[in-house]
N, C-alpha and C positions, 0 to 999 in steps of 0.2 A: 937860293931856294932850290931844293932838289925835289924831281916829279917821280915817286914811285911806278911800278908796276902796276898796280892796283889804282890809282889816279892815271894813268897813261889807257888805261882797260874801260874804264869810264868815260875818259873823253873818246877815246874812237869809237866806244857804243854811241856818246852824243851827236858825233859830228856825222856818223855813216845815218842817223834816222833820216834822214832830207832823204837821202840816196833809197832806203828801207820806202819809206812812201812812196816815192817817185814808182821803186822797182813793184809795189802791190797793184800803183795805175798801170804798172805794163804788163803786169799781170791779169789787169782785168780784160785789157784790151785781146790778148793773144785767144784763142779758140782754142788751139792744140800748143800745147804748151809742150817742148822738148828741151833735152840739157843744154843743146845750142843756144837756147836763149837765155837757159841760167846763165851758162859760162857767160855769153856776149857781155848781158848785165852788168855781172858780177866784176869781169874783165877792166867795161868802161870807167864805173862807179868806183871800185876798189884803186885803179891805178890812175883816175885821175884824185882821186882821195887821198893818195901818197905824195901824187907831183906836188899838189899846191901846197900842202906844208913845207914842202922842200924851199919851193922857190919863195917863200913869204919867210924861212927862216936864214935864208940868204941874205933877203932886203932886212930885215930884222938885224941882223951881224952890222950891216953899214953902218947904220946910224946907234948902236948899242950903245957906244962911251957920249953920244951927244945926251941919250934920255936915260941914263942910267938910275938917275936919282928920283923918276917918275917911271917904270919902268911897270911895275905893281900897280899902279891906275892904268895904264896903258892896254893892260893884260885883263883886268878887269872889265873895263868896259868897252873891249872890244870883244870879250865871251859874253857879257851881260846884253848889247847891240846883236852879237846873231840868234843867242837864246830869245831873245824878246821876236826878235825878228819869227823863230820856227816856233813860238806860240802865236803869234802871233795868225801864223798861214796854217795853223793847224785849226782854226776856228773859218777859214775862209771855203769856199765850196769848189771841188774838184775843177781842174779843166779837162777840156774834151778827150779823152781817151785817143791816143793813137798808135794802130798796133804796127808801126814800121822800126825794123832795125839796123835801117840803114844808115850810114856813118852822120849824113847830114840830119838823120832825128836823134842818134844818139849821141853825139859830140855835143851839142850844146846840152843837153839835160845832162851830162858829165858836169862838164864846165858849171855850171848852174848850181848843180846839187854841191860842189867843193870849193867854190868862194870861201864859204864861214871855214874852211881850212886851213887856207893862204892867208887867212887873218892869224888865225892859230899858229900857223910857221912862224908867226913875226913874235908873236909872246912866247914859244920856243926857245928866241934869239936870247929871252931876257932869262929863262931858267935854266937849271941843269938840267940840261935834255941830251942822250946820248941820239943824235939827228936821224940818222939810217936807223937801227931798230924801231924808233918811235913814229916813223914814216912808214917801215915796213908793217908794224904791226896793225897801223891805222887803214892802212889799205886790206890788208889780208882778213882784219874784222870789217870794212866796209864790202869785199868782195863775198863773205860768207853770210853776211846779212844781208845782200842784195840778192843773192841767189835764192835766198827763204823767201827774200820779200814776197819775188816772182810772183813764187810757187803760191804763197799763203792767199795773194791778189787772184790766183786764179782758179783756186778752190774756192776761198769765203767769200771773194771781193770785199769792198772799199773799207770795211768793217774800223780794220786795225791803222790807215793811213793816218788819220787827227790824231789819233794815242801815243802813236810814233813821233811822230814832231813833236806834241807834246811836252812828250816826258824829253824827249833828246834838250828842245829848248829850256827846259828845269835844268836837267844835269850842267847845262853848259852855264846856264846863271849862276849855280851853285858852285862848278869848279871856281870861275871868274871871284865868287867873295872869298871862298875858300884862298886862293891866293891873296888877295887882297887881306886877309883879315890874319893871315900868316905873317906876312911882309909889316904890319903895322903889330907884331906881337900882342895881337890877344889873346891867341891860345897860349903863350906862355903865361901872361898874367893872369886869367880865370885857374889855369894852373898851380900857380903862385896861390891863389885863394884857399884850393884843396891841401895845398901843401901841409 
């Protein structure tokens, strides 16, 4: 199963929304908002956004020939588990704003916001996924939509944070069947209907 451009564009919109809210809370928190704190954002969120699929399509590779033959449920509901998860937090009510950017406030909300990525890496392992572009591009759209978040957080405030998670937790349940329902030939049979 091969992941286009256009599905690869989709998931790194999905998986940068965490990162996109998080960056609107640091947005709201900042007074004077400078590019220094887009870049930092954008910096942290973007490049840990690339690490962890790296490092989860590595773990992924190991164990590939053991689950090859469940490989498409694996992928499934492990996008369906972090989608449910960012609807989930998109219904829960903000935490405390804090407007520090210093490596020990922003190293874990990195880390944080890019877990459901290193899951992502590991279902990478099971598709045609070219690893480096797919990494790169996932980070350079988390780095560019963190840097709006900032901004949008410190114009509107909190407005657009739940909409974001949201929709990202849809997109990313919707890839997960969409694979899933690939791998099990549906679309070729409803196909086969039209035909």
């Amino acid at each position: 199963m091969k992941m286009g451009i256009g599905e690869l564009f989709i998931l790194a919109v999905g998986l940068s929304m965490d990162a996109f809210a998080v960056s609107v809370c640091k947005g709201l928190s900042v007074k004077k908002l400078c590019l220094k704190h887009m870049l930092l954002v954008g910096l942290y969120f973007g490049g840990f956004q690339a690490l962890m699929p790296l490092i989860g399509y590595f773990l992924g590779v190991q164990f590939q020939s053991l689950i090859q033959n469940f490989d498409h449920w694996i992928a499934f509901i492990l996008l369906a588990l972090i989608g449910a998860n960012m609807v989930k937090e998109s219904r829960e009510c903000a935490d405390e704003l804090n407007d520090s950017f210093h490596f020990k406030t922003m190293l874990p909300l990195a880390v944080a916001t890019s877990i459901d990525a290193l899951a992502v890496g590991v279902t990478f392992a099971f598709l045609q996924v070219s690893i480096v572009p797919a990494v790169s591009f996932i980070g350079v759209t988390t780095f560019i939509l963190s840097a709006i978040g900032i901004r949008i957080g410190n114009v509107f405030g909190a407005k657009y944070k739940s909409r974001a998670e949201l929709a990202g937790g849809i997109v990313l349940i919707l890839m997960g069947l969409k694979i899933l329902l690939e791998h099990l030939g549906v679309f070729d049979w409803i196909g086969s209907l039209f035909a």
